[in-house]
N, C-alpha and C positions, 0 to 999 in steps of 0.2 A: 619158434618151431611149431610146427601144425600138429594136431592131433594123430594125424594121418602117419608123419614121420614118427610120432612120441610114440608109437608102438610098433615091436617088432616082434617076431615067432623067435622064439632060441633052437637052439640046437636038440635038448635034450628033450623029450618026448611032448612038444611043440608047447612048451610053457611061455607063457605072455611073459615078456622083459619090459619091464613098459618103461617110460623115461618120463610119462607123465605122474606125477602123486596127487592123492588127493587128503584129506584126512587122516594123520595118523599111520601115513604113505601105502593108505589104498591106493589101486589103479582108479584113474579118475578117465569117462569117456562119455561122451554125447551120444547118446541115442534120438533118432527121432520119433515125435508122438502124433497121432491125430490131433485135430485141434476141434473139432466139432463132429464129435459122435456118440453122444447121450447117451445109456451113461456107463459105455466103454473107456473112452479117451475125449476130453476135451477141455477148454479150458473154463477159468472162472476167475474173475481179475487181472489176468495173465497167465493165470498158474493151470500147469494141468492137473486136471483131477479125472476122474472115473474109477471103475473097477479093475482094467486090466492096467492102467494108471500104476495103482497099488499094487497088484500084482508083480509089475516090473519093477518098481520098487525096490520090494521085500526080497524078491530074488533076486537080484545084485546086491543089494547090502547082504543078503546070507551067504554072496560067493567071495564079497570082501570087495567090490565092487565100489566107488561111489562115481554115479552117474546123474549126469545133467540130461533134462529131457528138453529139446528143442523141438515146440508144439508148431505143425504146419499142417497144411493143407494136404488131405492123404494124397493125390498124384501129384505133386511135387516132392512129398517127406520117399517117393517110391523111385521119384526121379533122382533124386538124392544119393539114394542108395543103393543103384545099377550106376551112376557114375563113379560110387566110390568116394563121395565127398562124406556122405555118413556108414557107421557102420553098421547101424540096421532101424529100421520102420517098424512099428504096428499098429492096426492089426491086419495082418495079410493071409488070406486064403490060401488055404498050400492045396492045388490040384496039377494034374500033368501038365497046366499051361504053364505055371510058372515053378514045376519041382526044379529045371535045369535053371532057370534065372540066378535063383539065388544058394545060400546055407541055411541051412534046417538046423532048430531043437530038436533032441526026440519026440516029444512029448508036447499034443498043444496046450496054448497059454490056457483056455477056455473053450468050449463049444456054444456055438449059437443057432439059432436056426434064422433061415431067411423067408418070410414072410413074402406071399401073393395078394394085394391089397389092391378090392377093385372100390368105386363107392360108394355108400350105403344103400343109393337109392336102386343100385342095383342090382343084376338078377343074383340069387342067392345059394345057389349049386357050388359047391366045392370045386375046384379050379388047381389044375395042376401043370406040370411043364406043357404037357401034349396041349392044352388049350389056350397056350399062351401063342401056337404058331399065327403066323398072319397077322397078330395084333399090335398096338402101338405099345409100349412097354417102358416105365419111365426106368430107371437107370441112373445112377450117380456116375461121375466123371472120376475111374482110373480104379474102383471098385470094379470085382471081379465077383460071380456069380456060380462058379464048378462051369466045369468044361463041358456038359450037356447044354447047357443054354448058350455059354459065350462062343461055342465051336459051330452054335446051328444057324446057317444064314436064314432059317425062315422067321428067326425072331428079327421083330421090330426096332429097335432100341432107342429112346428119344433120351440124350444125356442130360442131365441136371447136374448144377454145381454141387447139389446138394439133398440130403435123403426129404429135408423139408420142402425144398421146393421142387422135388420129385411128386410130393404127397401131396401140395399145392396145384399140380400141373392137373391131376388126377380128380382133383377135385373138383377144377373146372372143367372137365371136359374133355383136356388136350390130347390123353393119353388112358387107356383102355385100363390096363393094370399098372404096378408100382409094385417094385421087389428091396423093401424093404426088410432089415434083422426085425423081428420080431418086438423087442425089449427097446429100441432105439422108436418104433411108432409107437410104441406105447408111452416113449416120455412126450414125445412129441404131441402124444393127443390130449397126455395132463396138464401140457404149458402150452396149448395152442386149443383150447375148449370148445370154438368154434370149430376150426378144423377136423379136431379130432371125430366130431359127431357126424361126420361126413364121411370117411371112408372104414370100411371093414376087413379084416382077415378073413381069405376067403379060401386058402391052401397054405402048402409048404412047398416052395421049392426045394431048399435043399437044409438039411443041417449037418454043418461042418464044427471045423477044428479051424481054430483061427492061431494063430503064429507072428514070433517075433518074424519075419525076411532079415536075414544077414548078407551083407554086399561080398562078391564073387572079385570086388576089386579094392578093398580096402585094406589095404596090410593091417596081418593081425587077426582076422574077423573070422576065422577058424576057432582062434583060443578064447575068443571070446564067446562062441559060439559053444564048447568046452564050461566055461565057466558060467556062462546062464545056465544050461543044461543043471549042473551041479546045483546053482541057488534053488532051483524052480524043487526041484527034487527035495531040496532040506525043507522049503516052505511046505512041504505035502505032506511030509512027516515030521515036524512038529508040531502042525495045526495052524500056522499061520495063514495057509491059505483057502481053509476051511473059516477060518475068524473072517478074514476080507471078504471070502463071497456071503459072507449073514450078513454084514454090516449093509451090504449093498444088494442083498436079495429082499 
């Protein structure tokens, strides 16, 4: 039996019945994770780690939760999850492009900001959306940026599989600015030391509120969507999620 069947909504004020167990007969369910995005979600050995890594965690096991994280490529872990084969992905930007796509937490996982990186050797003026019009603009593949930049056809956008070889493209030449999270070039420019001495912060596009996406097609993914809600809330007030962001601040 699939995961997908192993849960169903009941009757009574939409409680998870789930037919899968895990542990001690937790509800046991696969989430999907990033797999390379320093040092949010990605992996290491195979294993995923990061910050909001642990954060997902801590709040499924404090909603009684145990969950497997199935670490992918973020636009396939997103493809995933608008088919309804997983019942949800992070970490996803919740702006009007995509509030109807999916199911929401209250409450985001973290906030981030995303970073205008042109490089080094050049001009050195602060740099904001409005100066991005016209230019070549590197971009990750199935990241989303707020609805001001990815709604405006006058942005450029040259896609990269990835925030590193976005940063790469930039640094040769390819590509005018690079919109990466802020914390994500910054690991990238302590484990890539050449690179990193190459491009600079040079604005803020935007800083958001970054979010689990729950699938609009997954049976179930309402109540689960209910019981993250719940753990996220218990980790904020007993300090757990104040411990996980020191250990990785």
């Amino acid at each position: 039996m699939s995961l997908r069947r192993a849960l169903v909504l009941g009757s009574l004020g939409s409680v998870l019945l789930p037919l899968a167990y895990g542990k001690q007969g937790a509800i046991k369910v696969q989430i999907g994770a990033e797999d390379d995005w320093r040092p949010y979600a990605y992996t290491l050995l195979g294993k995923p780690m990061g910050f909001s890594v642990e954060l997902v965690q801590a709040a499924w096991a404090a909603a009684g939760v145990e969950v497997e994280l199935v670490a992918l490529p973020y636009a396939r872990c997103m493809r995933e999850v608008e088919a309804g084969k997983l019942p949800a992905c992070f970490n996803t930007l919740r702006d009007a492009r995509n509030e109807d796509k999916y199911l929401w937490h209250r409450h985001p996982l973290f906030r981030a900001r995303i970073g205008i990186y042109s490089r080094a050797d050049g001009p050195s003026e602060p740099v904001n959306l409005q100066s991005l019009k016209g230019k070549r603009i590197g971009v990750t593949n199935g990241y989303d940026y707020g609805s001001a930049f990815d709604d405006d056809p006058a942005m450029v956008r040259d896609v990269a599989n990835s925030d590193l070889t976005s940063l790469r493209k930039l640094v040769a030449g390819r590509v005018d600015y690079a919109l990466v999270y802020d914390r994500v070039a910054n690991e990238i420019a302590v484990n890539n030391q050449a690179l990193g001495q190459q491009f600079r912060l040079r604005g803020t596009l935007l800083e958001t509120g970054l979010y689990l996406s729950f699938s609009k097609r997954f049976e179930g993914a309402a109540a689960l969507v209910q019981k993250f809600d719940t753990g996220l809330e218990t980790i904020r007030k007993n300090g757990e999620y104040a411990r996980i962001e020191a250990r990785w601040r």
